[in-house]
Each structure stands twice: as C-alpha cells, then as structure tokens.
Biopython code that builds the backbone (N, CA, C, O; Angstrom):
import numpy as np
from Bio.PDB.StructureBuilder import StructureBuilder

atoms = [
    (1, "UNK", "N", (97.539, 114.515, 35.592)),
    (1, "UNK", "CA", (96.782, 113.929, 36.671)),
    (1, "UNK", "C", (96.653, 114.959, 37.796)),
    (1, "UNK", "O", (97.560, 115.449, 38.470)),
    (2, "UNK", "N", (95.183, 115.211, 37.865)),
    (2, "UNK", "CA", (95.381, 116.041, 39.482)),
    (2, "UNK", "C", (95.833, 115.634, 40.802)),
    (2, "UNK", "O", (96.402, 114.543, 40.785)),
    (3, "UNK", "N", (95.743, 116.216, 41.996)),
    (3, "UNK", "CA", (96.256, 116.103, 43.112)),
    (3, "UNK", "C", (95.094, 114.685, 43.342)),
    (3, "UNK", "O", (95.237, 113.467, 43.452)),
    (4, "UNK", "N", (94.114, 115.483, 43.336)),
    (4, "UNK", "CA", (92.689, 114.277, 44.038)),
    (4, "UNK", "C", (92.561, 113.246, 43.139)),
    (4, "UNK", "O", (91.691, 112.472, 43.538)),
    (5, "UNK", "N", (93.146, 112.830, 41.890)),
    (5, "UNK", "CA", (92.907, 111.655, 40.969)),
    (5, "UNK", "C", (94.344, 110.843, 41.498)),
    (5, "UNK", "O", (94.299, 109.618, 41.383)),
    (6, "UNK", "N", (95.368, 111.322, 41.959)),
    (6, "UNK", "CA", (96.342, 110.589, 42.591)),
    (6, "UNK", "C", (96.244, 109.599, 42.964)),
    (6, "UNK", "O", (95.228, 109.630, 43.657)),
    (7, "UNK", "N", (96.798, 108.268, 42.990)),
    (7, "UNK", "CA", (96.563, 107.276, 43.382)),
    (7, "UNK", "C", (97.322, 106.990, 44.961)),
    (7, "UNK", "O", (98.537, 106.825, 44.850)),
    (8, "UNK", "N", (96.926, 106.929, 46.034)),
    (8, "UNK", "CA", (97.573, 106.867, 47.079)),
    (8, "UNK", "C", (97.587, 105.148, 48.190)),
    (8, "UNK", "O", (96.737, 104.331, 47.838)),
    (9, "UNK", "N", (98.184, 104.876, 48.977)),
    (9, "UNK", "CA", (98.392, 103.693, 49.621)),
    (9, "UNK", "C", (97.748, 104.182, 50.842)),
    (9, "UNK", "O", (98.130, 105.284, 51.235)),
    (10, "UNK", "N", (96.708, 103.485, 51.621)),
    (10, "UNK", "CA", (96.186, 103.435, 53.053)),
    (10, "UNK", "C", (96.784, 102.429, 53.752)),
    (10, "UNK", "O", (96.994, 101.513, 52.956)),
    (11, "UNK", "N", (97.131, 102.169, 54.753)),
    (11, "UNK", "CA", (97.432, 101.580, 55.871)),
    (11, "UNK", "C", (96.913, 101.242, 57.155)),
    (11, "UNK", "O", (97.604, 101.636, 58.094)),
    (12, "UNK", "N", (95.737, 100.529, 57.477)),
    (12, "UNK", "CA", (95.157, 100.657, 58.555)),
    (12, "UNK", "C", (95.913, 99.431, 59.148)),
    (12, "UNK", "O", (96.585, 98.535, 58.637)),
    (13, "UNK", "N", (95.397, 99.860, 60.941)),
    (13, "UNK", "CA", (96.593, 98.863, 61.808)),
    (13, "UNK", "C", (95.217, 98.623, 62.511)),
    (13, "UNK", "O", (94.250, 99.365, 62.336)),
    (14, "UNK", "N", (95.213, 97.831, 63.094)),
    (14, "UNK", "CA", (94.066, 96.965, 64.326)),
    (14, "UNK", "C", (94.788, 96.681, 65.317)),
    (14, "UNK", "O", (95.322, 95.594, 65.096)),
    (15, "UNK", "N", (95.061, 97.061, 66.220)),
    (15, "UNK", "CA", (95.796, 97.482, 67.092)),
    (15, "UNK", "C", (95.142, 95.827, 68.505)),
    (15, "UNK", "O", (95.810, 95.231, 69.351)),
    (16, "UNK", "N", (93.850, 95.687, 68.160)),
    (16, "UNK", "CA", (93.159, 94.430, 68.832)),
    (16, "UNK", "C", (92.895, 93.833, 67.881)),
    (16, "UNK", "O", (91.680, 93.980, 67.750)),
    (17, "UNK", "N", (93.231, 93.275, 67.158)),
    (17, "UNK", "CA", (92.224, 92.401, 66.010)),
    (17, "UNK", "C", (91.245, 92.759, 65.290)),
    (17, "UNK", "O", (91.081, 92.348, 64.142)),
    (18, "UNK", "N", (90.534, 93.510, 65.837)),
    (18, "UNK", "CA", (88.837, 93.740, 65.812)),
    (18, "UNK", "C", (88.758, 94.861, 64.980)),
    (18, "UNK", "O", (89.214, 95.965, 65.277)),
    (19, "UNK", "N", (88.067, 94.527, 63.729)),
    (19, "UNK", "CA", (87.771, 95.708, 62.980)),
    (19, "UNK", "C", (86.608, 96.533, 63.454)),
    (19, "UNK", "O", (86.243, 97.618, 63.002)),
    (20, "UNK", "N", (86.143, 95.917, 64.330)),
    (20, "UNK", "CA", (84.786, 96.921, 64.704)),
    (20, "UNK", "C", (85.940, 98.048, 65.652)),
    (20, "UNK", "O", (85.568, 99.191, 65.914)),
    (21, "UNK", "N", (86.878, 97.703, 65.947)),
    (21, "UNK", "CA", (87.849, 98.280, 67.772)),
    (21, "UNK", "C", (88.754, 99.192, 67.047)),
    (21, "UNK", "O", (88.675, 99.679, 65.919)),
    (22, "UNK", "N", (89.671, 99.303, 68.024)),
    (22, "UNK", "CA", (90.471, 101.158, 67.597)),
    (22, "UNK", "C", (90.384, 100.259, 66.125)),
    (22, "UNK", "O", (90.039, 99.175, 65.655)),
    (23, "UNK", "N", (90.978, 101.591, 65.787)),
    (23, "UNK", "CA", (92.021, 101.924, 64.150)),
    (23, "UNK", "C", (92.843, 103.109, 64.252)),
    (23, "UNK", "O", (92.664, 104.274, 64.610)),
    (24, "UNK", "N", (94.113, 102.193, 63.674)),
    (24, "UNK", "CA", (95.263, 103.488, 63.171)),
    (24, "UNK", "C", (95.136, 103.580, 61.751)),
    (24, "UNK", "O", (95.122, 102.455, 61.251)),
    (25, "UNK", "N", (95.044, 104.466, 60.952)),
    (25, "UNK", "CA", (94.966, 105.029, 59.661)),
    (25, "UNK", "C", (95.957, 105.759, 59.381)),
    (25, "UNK", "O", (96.144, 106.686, 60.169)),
    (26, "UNK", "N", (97.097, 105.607, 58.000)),
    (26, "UNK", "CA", (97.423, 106.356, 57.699)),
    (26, "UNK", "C", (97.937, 106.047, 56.406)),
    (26, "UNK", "O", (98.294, 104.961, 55.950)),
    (27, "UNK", "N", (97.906, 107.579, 55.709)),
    (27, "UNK", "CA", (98.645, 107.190, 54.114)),
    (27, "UNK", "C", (100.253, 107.483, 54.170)),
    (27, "UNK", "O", (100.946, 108.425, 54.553)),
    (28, "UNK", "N", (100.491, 106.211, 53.601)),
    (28, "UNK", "CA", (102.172, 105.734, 53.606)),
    (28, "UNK", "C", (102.782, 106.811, 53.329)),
    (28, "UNK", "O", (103.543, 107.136, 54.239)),
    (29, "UNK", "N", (102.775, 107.643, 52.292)),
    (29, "UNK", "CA", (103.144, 108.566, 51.848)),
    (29, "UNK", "C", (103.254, 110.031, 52.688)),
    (29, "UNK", "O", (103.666, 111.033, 52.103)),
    (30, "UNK", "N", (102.958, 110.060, 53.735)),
    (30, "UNK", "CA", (102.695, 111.561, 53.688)),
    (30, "UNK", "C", (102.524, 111.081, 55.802)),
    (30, "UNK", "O", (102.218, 109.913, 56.044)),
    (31, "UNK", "N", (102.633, 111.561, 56.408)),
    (31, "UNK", "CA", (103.009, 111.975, 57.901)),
    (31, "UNK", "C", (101.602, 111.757, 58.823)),
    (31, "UNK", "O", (101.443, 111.557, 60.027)),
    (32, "UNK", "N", (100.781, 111.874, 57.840)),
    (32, "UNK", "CA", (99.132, 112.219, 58.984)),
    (32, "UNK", "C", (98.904, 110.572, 59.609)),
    (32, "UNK", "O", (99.337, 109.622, 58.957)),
    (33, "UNK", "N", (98.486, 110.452, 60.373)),
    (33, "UNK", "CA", (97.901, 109.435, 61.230)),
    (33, "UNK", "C", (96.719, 110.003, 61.724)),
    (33, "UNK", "O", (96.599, 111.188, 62.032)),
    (34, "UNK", "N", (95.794, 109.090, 61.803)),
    (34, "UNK", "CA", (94.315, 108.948, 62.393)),
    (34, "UNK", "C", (94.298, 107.328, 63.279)),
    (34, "UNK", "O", (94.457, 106.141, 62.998)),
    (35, "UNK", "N", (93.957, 108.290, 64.656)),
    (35, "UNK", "CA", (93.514, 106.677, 65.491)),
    (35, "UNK", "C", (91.953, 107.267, 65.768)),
    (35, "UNK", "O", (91.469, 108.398, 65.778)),
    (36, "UNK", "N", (91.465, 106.017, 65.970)),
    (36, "UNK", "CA", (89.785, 105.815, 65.893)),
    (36, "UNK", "C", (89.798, 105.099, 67.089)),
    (36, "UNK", "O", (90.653, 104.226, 67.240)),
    (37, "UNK", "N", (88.803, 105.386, 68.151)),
    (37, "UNK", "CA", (88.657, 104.631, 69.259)),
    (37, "UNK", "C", (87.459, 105.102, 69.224)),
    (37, "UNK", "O", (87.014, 106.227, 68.995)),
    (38, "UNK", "N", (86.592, 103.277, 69.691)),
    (38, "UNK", "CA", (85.094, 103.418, 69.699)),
    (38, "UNK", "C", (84.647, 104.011, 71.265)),
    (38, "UNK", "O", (85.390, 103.925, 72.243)),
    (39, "UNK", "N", (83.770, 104.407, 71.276)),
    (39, "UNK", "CA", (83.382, 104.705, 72.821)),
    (39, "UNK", "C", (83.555, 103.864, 73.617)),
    (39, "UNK", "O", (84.447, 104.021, 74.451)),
    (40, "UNK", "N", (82.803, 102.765, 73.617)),
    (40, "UNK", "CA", (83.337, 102.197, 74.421)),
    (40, "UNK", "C", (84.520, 101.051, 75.177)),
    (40, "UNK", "O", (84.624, 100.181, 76.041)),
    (41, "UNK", "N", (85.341, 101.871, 74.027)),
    (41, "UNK", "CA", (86.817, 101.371, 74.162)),
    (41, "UNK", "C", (87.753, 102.013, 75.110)),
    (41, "UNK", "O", (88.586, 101.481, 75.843)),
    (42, "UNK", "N", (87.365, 103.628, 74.907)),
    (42, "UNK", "CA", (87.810, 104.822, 75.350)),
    (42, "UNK", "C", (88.918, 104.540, 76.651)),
    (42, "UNK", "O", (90.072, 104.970, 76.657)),
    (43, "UNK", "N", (88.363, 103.813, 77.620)),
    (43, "UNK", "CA", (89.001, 103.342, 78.658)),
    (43, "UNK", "C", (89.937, 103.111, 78.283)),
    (43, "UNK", "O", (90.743, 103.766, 78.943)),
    (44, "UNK", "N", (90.672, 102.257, 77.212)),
    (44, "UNK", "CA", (91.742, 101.964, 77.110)),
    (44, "UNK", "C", (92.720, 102.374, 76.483)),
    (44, "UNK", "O", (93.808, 101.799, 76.496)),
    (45, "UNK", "N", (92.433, 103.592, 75.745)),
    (45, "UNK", "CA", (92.903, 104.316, 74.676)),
    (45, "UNK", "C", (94.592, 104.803, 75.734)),
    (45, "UNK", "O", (95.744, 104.522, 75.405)),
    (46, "UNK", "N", (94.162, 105.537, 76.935)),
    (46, "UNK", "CA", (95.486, 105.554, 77.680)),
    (46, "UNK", "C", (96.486, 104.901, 77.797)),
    (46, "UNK", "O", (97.615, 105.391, 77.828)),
    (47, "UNK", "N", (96.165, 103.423, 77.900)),
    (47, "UNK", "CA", (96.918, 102.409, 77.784)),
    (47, "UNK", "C", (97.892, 102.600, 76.063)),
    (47, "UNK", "O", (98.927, 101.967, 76.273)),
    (48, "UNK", "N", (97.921, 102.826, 75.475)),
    (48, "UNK", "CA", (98.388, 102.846, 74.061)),
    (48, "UNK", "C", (99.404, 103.556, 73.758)),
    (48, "UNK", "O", (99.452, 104.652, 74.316)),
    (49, "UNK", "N", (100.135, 103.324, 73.140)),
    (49, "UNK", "CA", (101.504, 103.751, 73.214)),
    (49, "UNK", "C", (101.032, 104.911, 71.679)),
    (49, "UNK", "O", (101.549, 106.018, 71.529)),
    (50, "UNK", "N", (100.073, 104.366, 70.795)),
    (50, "UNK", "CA", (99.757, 105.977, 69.979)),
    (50, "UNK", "C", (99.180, 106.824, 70.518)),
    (50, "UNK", "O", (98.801, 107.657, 69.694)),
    (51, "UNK", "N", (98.709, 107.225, 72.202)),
    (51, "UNK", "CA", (98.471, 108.348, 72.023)),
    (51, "UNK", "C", (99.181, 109.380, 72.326)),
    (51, "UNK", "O", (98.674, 110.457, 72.638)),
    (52, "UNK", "N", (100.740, 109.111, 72.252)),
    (52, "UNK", "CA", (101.270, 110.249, 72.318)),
    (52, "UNK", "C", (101.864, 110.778, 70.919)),
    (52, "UNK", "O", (102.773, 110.104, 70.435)),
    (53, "UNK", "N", (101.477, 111.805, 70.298)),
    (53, "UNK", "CA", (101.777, 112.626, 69.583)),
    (53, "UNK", "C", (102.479, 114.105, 69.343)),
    (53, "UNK", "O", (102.440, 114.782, 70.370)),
    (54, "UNK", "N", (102.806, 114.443, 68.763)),
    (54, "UNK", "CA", (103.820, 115.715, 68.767)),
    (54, "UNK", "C", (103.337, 116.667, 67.952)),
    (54, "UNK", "O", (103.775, 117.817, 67.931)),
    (55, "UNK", "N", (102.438, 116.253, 67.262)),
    (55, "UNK", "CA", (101.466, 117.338, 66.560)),
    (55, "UNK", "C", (100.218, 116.839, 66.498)),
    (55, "UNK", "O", (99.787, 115.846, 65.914)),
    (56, "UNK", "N", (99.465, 117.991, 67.457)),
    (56, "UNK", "CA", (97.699, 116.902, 67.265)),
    (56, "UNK", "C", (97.423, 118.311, 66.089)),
    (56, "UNK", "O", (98.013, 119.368, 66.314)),
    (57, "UNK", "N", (96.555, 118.192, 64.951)),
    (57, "UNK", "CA", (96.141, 118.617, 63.920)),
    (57, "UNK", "C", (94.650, 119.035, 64.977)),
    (57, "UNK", "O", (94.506, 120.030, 65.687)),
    (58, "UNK", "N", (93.903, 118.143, 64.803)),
    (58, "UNK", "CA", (92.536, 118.716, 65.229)),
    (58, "UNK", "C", (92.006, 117.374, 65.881)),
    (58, "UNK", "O", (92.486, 116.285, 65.565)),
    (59, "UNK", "N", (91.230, 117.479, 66.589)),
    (59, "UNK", "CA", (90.460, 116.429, 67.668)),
    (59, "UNK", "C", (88.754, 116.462, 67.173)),
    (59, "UNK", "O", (87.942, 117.375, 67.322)),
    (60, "UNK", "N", (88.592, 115.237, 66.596)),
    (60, "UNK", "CA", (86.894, 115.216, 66.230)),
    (60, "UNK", "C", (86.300, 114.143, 67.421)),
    (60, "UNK", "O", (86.740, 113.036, 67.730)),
    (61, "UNK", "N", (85.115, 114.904, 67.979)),
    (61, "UNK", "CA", (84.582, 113.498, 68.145)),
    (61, "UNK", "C", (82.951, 113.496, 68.286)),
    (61, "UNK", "O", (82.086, 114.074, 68.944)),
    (62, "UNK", "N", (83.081, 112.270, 67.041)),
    (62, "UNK", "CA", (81.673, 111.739, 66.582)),
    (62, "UNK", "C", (80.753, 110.842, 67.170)),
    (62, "UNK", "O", (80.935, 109.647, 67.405)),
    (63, "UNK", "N", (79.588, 111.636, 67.421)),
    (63, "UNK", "CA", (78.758, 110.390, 68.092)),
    (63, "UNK", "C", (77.851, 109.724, 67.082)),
    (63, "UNK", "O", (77.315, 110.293, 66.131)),
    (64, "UNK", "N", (77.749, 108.483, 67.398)),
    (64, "UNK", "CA", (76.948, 107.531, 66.748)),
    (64, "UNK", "C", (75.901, 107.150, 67.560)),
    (64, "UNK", "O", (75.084, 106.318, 67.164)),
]
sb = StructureBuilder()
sb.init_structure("model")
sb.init_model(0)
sb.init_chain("A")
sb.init_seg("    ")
for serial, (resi, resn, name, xyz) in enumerate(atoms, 1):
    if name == "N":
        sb.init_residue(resn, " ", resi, " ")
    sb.init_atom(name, np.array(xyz, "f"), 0.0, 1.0, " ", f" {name:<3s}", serial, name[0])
structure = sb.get_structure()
C-alpha cells in the first residue's frame, strides 16, 4: 500500500456549530491542525483559544 492510498481519520471541530463558520481540521494521526475562519468571522478569531500555536507551518489566505 502506498503512502497516498493510506487510509487516514479526519477530525473536524465546529468550534460555533455552524458548518458554514470556523473549522478546526485535523488528522488524528499525525500533529498538523488547520483552522479555517470565514471572513467575516475574522473578528473573532482573537477571541479563540486555537490561535495560539507553536509552530505556524505556512499562512494561506483565500479569497472567495
């Protein structure tokens, strides 16, 4: 079996309920986390106890 045919576990958290609103992402297995905050959520993203991190990897941000 290759690396990419691996079968892996996702974990998303809704941090408000709202699947349209943030998201925490991450695979169980392995250290990476992804939070998703919509624009116009942004305001509140400070408020959140994930945004402090100890290793930021890379910062995307996508406009829609």
């Amino acid at each position: 079996m290759t690396p990419a045919a691996r079968p892996q576990t996702n974990q998303i958290f809704l941090p408000l309920g709202d699947p349209r609103g943030s998201r925490i992402a991450e695979i169980t297995t392995r250290i990476v986390q992804l939070i998703q905050v919509p624009r116009p959520q942004l305001d509140i993203f400070p408020a959140m106890p994930e945004r402090f991190c100890k290793d930021t990897v890379a910062t995307q941000v996508r406009r829609v």
